[in-house]
Backbone as JSON, one array per atom type, in Angstrom:
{
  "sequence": "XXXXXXXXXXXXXXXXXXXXXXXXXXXXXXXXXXXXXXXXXXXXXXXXXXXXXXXXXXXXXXXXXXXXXXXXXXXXXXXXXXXXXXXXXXXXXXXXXXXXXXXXXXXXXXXXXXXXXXXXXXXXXXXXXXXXXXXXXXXXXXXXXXXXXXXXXXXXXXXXXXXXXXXXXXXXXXXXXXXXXXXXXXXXXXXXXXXXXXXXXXXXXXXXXXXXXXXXXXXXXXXXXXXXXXXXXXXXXXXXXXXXXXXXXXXXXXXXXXXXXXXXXXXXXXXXXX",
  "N": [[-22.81, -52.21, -8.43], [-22.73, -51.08, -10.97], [-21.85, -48.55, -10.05], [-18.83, -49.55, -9.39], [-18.14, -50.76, -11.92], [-17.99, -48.6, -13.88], [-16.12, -47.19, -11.92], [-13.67, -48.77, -12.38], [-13.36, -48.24, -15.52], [-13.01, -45.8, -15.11], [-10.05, -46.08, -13.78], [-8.58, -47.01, -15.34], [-8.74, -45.69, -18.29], [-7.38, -44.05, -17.08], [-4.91, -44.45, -16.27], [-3.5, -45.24, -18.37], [-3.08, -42.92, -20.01], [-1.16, -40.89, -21.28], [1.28, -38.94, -19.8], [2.46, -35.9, -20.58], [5.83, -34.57, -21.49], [7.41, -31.36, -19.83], [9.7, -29.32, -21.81], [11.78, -26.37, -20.61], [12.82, -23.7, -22.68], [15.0, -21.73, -24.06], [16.07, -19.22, -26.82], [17.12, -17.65, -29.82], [14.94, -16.37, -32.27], [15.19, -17.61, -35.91], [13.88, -17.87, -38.05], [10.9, -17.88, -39.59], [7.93, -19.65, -40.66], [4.73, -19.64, -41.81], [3.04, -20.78, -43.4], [4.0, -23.65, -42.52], [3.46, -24.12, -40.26], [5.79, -23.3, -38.49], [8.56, -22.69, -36.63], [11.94, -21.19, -36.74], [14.47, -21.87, -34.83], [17.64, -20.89, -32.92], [18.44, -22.5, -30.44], [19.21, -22.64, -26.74], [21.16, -25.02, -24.72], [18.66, -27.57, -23.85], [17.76, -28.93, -21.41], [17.92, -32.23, -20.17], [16.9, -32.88, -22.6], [18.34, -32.35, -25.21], [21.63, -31.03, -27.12], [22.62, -27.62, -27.43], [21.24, -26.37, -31.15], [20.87, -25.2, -34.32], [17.72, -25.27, -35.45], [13.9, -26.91, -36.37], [10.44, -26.09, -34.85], [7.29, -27.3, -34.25], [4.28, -25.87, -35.0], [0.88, -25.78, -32.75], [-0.67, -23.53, -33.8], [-0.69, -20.99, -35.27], [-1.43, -18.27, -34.18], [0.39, -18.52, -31.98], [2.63, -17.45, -32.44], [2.6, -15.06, -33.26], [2.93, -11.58, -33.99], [6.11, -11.98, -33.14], [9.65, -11.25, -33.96], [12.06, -12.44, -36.57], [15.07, -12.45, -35.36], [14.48, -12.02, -32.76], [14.93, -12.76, -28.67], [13.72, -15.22, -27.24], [11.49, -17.26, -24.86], [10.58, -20.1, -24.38], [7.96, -23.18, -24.44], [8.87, -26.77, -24.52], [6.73, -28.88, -25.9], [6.44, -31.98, -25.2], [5.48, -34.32, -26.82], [4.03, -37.79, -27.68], [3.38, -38.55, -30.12], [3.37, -35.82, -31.8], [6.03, -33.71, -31.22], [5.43, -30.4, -29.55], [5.75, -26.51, -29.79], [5.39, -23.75, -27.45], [3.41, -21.46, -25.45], [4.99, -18.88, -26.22], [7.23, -16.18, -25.02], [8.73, -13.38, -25.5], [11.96, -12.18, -24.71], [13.71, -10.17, -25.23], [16.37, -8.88, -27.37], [17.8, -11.08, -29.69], [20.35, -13.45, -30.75], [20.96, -13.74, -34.48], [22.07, -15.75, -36.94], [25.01, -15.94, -38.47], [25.16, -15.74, -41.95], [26.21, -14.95, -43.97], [27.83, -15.54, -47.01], [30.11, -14.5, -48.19], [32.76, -15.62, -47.61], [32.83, -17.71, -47.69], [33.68, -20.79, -48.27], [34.4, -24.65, -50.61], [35.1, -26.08, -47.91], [33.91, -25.18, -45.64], [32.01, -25.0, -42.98], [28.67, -25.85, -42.97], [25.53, -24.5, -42.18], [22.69, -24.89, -40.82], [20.21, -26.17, -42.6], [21.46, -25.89, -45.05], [23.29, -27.54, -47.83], [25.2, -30.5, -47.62], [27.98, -31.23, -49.69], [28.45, -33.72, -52.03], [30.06, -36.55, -52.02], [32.76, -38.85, -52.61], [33.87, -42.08, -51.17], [35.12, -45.25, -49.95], [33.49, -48.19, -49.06], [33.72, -50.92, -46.95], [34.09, -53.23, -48.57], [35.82, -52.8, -50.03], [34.61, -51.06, -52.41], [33.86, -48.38, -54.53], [31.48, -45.69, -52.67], [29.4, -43.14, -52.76], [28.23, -40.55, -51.08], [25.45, -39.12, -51.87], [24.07, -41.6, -53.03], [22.57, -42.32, -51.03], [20.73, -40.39, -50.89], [17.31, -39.92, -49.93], [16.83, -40.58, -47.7], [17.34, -40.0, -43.99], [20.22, -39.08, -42.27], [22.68, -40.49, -40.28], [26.08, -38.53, -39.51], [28.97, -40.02, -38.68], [32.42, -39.75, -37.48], [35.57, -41.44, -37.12], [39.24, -42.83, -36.27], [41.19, -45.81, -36.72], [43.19, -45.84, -35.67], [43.62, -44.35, -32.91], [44.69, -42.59, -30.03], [43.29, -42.81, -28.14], [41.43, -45.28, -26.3], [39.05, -45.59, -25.73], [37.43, -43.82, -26.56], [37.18, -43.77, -30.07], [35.79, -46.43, -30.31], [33.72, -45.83, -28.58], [32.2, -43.84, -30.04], [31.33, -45.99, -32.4], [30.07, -47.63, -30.7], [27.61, -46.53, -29.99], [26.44, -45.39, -32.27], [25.66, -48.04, -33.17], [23.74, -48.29, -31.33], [22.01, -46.08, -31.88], [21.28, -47.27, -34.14], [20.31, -49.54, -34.38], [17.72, -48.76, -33.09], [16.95, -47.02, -34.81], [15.7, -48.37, -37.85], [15.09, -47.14, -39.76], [16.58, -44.69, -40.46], [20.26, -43.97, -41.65], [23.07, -44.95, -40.82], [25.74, -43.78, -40.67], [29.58, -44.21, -40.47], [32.54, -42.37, -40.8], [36.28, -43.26, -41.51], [38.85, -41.1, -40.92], [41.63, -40.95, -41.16], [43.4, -41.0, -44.24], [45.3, -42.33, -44.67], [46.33, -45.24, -43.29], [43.77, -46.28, -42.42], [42.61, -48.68, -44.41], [40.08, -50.16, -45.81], [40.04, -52.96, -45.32], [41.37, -52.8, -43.36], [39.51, -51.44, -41.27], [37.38, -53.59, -41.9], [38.22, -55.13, -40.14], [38.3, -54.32, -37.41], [36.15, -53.25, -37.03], [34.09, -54.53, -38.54], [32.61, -56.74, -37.13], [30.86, -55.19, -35.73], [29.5, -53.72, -37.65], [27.74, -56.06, -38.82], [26.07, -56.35, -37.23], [23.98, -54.63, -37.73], [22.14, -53.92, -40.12], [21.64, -50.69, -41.24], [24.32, -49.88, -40.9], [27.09, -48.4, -41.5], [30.72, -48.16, -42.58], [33.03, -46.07, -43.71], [35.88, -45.6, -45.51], [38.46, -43.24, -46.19], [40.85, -43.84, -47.72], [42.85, -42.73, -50.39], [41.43, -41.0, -51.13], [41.28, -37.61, -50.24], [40.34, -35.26, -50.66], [38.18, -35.48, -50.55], [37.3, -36.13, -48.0], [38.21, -34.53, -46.32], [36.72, -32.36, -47.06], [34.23, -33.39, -46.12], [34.34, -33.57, -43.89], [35.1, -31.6, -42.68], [33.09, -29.64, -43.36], [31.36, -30.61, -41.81], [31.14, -29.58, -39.56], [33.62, -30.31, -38.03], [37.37, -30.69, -37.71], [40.49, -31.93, -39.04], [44.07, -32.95, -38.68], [47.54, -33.72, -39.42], [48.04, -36.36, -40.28], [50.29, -37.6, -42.52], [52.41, -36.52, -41.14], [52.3, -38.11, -38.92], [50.76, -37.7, -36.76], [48.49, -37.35, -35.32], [45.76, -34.76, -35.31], [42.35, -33.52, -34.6], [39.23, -32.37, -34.1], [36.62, -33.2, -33.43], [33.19, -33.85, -34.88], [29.56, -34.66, -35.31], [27.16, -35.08, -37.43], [23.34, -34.51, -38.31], [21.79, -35.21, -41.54], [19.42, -34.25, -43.77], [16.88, -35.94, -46.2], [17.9, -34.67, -48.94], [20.24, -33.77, -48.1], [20.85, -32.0, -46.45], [21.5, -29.45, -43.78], [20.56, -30.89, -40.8], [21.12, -30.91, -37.79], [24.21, -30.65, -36.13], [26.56, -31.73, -33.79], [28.51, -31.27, -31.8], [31.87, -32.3, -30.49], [33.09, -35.78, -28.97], [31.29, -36.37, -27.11], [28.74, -36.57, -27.37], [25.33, -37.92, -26.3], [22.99, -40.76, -26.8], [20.31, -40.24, -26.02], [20.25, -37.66, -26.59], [20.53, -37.27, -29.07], [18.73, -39.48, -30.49], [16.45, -37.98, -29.97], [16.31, -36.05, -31.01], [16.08, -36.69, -33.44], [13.44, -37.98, -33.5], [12.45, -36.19, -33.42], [11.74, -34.97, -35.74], [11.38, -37.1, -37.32], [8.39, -36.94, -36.82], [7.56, -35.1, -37.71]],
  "CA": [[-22.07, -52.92, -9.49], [-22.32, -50.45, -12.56], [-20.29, -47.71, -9.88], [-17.95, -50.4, -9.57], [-17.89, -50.78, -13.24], [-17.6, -47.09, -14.06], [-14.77, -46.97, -11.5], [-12.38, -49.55, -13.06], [-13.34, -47.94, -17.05], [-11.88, -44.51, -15.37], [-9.03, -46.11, -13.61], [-7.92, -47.27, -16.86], [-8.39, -45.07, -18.84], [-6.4, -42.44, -16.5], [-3.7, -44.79, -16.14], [-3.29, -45.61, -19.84], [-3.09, -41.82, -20.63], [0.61, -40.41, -21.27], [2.31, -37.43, -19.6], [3.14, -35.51, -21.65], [6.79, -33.69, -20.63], [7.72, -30.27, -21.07], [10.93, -28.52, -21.38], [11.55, -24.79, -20.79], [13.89, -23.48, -23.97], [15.55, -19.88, -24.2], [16.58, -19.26, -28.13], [16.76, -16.61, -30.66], [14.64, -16.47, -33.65], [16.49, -17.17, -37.16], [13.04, -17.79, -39.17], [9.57, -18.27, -39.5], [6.92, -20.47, -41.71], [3.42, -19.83, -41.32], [2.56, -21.88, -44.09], [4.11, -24.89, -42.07], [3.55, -23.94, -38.66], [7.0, -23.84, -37.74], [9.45, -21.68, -36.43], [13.51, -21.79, -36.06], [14.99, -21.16, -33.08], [18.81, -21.55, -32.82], [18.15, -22.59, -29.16], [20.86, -23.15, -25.88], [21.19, -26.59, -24.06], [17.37, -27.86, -23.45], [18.1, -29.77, -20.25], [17.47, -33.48, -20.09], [16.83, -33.5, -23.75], [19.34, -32.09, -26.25], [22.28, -30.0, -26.91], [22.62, -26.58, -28.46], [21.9, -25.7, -32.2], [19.42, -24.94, -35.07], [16.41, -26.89, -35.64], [12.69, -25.87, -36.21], [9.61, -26.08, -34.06], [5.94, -27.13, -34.57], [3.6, -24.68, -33.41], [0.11, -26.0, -33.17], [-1.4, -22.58, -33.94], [0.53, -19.7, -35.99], [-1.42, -16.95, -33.41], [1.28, -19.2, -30.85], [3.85, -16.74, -32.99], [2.17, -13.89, -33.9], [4.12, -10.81, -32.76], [7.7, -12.42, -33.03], [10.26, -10.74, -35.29], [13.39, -12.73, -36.58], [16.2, -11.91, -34.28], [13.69, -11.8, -31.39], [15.23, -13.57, -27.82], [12.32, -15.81, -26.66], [11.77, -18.4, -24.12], [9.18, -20.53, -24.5], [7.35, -23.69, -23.56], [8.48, -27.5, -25.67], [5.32, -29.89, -24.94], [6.95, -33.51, -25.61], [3.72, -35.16, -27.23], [4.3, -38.65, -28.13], [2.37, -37.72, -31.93], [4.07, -34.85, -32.18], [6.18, -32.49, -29.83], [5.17, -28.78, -30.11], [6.26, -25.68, -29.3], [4.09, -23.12, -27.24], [3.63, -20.31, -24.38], [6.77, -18.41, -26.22], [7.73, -14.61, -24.12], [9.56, -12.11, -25.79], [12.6, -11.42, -23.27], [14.92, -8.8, -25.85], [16.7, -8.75, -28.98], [18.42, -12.41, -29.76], [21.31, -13.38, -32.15], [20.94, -14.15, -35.41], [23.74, -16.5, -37.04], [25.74, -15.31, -40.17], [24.83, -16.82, -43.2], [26.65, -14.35, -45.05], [28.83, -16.51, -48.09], [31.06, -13.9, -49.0], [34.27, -15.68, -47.26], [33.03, -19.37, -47.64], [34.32, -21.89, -49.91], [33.73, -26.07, -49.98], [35.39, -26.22, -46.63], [33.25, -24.2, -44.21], [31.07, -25.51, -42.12], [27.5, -25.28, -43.11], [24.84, -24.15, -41.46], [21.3, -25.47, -40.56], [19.44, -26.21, -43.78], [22.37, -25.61, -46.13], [23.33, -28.77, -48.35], [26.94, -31.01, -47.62], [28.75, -31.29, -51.24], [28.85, -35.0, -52.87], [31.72, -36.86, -52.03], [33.41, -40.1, -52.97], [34.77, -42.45, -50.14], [34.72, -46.61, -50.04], [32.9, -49.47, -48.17], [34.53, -52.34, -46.65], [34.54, -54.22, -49.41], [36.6, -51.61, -51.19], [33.68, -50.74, -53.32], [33.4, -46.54, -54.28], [30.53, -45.09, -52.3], [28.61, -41.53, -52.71], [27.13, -39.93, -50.02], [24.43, -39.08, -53.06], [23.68, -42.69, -53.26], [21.9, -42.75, -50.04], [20.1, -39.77, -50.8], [15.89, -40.21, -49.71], [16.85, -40.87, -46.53], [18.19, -39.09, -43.19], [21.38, -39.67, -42.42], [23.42, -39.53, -39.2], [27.68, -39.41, -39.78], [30.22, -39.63, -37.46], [34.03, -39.69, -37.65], [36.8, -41.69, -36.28], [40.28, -43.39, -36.52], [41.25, -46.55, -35.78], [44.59, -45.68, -34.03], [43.06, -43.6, -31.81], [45.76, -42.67, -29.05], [41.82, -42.77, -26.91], [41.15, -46.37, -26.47], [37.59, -45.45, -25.16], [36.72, -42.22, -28.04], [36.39, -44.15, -31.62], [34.93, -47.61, -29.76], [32.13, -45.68, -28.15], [31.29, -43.6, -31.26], [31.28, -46.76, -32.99], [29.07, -48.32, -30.22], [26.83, -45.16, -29.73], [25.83, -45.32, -33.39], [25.13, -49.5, -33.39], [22.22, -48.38, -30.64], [21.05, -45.58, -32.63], [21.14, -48.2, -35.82], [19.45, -50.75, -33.74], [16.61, -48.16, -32.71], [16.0, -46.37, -36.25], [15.87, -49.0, -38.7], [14.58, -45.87, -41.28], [17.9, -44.11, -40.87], [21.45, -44.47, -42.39], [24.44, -44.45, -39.73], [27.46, -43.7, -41.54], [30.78, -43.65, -39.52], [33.62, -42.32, -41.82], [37.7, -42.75, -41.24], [39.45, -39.58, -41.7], [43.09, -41.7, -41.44], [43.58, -41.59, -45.28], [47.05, -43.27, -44.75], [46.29, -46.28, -42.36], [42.81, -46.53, -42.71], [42.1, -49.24, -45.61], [38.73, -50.92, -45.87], [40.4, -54.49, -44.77], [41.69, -52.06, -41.72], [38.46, -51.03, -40.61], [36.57, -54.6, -41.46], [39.15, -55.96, -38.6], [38.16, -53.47, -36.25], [34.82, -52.54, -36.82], [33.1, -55.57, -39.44], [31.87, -57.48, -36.21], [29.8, -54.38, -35.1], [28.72, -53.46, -38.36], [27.43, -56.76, -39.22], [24.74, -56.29, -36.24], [23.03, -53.74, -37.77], [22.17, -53.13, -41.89], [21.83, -49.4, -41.3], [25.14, -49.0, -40.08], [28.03, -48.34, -42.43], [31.56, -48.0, -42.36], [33.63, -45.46, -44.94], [37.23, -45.81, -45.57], [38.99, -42.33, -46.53], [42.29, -44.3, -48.34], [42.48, -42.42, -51.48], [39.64, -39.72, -51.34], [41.58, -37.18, -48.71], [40.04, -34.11, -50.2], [36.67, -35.87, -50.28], [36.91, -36.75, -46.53], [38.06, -33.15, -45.35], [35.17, -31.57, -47.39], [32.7, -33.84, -45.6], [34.31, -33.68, -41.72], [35.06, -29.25, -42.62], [31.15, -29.53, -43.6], [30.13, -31.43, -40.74], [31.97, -29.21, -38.1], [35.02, -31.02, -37.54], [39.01, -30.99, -38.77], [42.22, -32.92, -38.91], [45.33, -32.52, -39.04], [48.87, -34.48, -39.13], [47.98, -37.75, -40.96], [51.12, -37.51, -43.2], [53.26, -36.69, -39.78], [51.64, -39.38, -37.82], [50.84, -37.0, -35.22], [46.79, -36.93, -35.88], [44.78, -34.34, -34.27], [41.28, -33.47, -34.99], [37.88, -31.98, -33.46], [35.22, -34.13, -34.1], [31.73, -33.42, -35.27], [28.68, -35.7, -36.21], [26.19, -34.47, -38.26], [22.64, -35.31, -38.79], [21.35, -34.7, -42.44], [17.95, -35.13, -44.18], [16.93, -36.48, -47.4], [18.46, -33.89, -49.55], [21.81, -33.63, -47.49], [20.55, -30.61, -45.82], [21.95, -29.94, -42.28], [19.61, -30.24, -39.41], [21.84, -30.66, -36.71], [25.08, -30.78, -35.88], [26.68, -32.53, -32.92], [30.28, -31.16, -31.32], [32.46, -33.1, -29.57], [32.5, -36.72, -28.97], [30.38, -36.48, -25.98], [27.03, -36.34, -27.47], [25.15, -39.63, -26.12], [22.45, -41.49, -27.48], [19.65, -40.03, -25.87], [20.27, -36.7, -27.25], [20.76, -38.01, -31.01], [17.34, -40.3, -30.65], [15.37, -36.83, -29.32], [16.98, -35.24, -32.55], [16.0, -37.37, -34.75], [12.06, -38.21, -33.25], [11.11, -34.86, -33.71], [12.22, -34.82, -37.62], [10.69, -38.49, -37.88], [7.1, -36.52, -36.47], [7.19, -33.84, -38.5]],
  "C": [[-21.71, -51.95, -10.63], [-21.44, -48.97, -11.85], [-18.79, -48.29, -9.75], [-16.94, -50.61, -10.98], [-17.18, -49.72, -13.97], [-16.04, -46.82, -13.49], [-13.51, -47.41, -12.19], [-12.16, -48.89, -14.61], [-12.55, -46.76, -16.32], [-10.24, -44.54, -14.47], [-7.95, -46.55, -14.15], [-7.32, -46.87, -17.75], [-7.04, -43.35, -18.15], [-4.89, -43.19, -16.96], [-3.13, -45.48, -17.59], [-2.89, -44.04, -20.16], [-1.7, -41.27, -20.8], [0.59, -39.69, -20.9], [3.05, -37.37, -20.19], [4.57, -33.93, -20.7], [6.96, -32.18, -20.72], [8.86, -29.49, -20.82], [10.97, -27.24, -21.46], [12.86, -24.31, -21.77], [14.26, -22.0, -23.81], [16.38, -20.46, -26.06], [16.65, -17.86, -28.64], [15.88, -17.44, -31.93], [15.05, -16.54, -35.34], [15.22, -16.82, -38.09], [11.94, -18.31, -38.67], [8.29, -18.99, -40.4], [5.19, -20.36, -41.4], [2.9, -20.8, -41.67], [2.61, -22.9, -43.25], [4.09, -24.68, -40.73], [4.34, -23.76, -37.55], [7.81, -22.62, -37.49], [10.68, -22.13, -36.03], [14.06, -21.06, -35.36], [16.38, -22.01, -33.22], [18.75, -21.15, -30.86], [19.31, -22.94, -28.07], [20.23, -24.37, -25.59], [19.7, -27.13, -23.88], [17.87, -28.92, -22.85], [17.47, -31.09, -20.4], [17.16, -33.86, -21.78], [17.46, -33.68, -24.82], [20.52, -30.94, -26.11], [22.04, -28.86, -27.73], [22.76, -26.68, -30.07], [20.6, -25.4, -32.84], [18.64, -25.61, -34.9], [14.87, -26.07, -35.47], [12.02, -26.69, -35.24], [8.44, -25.85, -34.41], [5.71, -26.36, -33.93], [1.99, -25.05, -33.51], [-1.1, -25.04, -33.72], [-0.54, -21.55, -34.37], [-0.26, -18.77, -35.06], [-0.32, -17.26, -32.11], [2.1, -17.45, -30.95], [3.47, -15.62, -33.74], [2.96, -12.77, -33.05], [5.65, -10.6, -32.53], [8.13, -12.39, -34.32], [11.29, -12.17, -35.54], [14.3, -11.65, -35.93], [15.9, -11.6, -33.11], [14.59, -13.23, -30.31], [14.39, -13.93, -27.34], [12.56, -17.01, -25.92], [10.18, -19.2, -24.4], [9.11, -22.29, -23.57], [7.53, -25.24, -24.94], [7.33, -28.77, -24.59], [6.15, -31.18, -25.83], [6.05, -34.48, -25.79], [4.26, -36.51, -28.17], [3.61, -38.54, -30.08], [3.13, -36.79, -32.57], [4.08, -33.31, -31.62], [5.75, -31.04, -30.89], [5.44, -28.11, -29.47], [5.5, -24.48, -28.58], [4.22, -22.05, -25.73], [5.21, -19.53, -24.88], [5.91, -16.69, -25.25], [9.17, -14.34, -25.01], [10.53, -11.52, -24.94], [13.66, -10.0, -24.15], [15.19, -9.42, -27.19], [17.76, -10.44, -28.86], [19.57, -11.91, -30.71], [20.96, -14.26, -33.23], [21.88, -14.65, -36.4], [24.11, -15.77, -38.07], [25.88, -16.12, -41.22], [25.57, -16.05, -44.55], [28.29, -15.54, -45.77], [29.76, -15.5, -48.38], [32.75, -14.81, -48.94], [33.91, -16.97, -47.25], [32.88, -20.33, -48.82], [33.71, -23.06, -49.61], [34.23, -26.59, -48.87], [34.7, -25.98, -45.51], [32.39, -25.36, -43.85], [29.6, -24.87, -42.84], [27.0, -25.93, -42.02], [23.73, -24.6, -41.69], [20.3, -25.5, -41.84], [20.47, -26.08, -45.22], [22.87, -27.4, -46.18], [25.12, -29.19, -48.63], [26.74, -31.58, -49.47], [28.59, -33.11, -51.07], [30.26, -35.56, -52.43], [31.97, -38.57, -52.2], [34.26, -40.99, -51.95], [34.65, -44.49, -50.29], [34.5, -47.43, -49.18], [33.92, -50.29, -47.62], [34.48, -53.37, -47.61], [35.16, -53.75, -50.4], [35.57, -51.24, -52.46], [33.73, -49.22, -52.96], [32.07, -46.4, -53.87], [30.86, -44.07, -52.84], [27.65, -41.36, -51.6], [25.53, -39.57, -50.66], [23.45, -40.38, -52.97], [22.29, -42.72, -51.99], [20.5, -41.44, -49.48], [18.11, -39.88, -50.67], [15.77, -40.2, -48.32], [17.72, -39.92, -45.07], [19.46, -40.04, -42.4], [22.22, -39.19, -41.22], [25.23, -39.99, -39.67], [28.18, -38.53, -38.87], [31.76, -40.15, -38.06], [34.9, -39.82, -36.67], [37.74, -42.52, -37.28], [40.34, -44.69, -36.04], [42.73, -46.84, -35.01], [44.51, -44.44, -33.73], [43.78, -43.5, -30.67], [44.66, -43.28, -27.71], [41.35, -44.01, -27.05], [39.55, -46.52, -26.5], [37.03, -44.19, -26.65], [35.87, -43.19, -29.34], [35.59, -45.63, -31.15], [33.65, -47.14, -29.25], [31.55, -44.89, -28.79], [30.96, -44.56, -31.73], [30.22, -47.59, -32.03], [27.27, -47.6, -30.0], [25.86, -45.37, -31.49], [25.12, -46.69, -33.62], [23.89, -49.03, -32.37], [21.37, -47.99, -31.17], [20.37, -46.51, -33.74], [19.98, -48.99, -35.53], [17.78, -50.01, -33.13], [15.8, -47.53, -34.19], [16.39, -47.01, -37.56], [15.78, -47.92, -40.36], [15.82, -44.8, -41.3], [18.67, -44.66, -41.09], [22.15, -44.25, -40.92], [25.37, -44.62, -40.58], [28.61, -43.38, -40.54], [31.97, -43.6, -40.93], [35.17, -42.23, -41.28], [38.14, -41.7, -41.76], [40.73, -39.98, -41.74], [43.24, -42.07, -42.93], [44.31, -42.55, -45.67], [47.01, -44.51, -44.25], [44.98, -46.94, -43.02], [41.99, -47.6, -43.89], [40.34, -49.77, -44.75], [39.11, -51.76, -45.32], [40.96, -54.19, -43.23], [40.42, -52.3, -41.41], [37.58, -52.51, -40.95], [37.14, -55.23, -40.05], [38.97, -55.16, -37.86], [36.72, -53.48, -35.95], [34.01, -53.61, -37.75], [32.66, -55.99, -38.6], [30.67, -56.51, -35.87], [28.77, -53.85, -36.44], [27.81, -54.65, -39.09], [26.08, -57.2, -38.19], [23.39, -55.77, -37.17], [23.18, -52.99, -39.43], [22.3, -51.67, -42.38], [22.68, -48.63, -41.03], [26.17, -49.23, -40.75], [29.26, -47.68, -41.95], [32.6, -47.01, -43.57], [35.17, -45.39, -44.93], [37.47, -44.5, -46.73], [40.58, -42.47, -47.88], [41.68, -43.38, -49.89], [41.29, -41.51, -51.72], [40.31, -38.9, -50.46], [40.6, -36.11, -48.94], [38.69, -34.56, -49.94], [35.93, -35.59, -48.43], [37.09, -35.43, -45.99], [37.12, -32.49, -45.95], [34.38, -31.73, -46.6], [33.04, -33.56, -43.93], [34.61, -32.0, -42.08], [33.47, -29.28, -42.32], [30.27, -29.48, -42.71], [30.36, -30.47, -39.67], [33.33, -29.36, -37.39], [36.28, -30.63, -38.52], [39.63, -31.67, -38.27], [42.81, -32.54, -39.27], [46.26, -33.69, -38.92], [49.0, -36.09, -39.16], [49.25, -38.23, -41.66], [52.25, -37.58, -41.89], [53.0, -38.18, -38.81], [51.29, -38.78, -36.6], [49.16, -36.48, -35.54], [46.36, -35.8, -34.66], [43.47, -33.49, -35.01], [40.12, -32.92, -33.98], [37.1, -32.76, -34.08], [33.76, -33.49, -33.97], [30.9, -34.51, -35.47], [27.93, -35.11, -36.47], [24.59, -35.22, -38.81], [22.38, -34.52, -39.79], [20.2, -35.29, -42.96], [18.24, -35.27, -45.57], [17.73, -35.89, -48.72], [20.01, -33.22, -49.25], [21.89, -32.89, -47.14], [20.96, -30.52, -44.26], [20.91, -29.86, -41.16], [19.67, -30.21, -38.05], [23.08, -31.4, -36.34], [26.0, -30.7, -33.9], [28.18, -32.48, -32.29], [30.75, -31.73, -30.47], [32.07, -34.99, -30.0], [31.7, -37.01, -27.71], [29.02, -36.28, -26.26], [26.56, -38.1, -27.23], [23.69, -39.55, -26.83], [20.97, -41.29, -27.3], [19.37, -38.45, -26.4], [20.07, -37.24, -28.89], [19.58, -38.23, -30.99], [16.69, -38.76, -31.07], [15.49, -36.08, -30.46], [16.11, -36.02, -33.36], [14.49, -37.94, -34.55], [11.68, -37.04, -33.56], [11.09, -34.25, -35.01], [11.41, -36.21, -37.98], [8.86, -37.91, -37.49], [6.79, -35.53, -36.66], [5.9, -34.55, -39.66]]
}
């Protein structure tokens, strides 16, 4: 009876226990924190979990990273720990790249880079009320950018649906989707398009560009993205989304509209378990 007993407490406890995943990463080194245990790695594709860009990395032991210069090419080892993923077994394969942070040639247009802070800008709600991106400052913040005459019937509907999941999963973040159509675009536009979806989900906001243009190309230059040919009627644009933390700092940026929803989350869990 009590091996009986014994048996069932450890077929329990096994099968209660999590596997934990782990992905294999190749990066360069940009920087290092001992203090905080962390290291940044502007890393390539990490398969099954995210796409390419900055972003740091717990390490549960600074001797993990003893050894490793900035600008070092390293591959290492991410452990996907429900608590909190960490980074670990790195190898030294050669010399990496290190991005260019040099300001000499960048104005409030450029694109910033991983930890650098998007400018203030002025844009309005659907109820024609002036927002600030400022306003919402404490909190992390994901924004995306579309039109709503979109030649792509499928593009600005499944950003716009893509972000209601995220919304609906991280009640503690902002979703901001902003129009970059200064000309078309009113607030009473975009409630008739998009008020049904945003009325799902409190964390999920809508920005209307009418009247703010340089505001709106500051914030989509910033994010990664441009437009063009609003005035022509002949729009064309690269799109970006951008996640930012409490201070409007960048911590990863998101090209194309093909980033899905399982990438974004994976982004944004390992900044919520820091």
């Amino acid at each position: 009876m009590k091996l009986l007993l014994l048996l069932f407490v450890f077929v329990i406890t096994f099968s209660c226990e999590k596997t934990k995943d782990i992905f294999f990463v190749k990066g360069s080194v940009q920087s290092m924190s001992f203090g905080k245990n962390e290291i940044i790695i502007a890393h390539d594709t990490i398969r099954g979990l995210m796409p390419p860009m900055i972003m740091p990395f717990s390490v549960l032991d600074t001797n993990d990273i003893l050894g490793i210069d900035v600008g070092d090419s390293v591959h290492f080892q991410l452990v996907w720990d429900d608590k909190k993923p960490y980074a670990t077994n790195f190898k030294i394969v050669g010399e990496g790249i290190i991005v260019d942070n040099d300001e000499f040639f960048v104005d409030e247009y450029s694109e910033k880079l991983f930890s650098q802070k998007l400018d203030d800008v002025i844009l309005l709600d659907l109820d024609s009320n002036v927002t600030t991106l400022s306003e919402s400052d404490g909190k992390i913040r994901f924004i995306s950018f579309i039109f709503s005459r979109c030649p792509m019937p499928n593009m600005c509907p499944a950003i716009m649906m893509k972000n209601n999941a995220l919304a609906s999963n991280f009640s503690e973040i902002e979703f901001i989707v902003v129009s970059f159509d200064y000309k078309y675009d009113t607030p009473s536009r975009l409630f008739q398009v998009y008020g049904s979806v945003t009325e799902q989900v409190q964390n999920l906001k809508v920005w209307s560009s009418v009247g703010h243009i340089d505001d709106v190309y500051k914030l989509i230059r910033q994010s990664g993205g441009n437009f063009w040919g609003v005035e022509k009627e002949k729009i064309g644009h690269t799109i970006s989304s951008v996640l930012i933390g409490k201070e409007r700092e960048v911590l990863g940026i998101f090209k194309g509209e093909d980033w899905t929803v399982a990438e974004v989350s994976n982004v944004i869990k390992l900044y919520l378990k820091k």
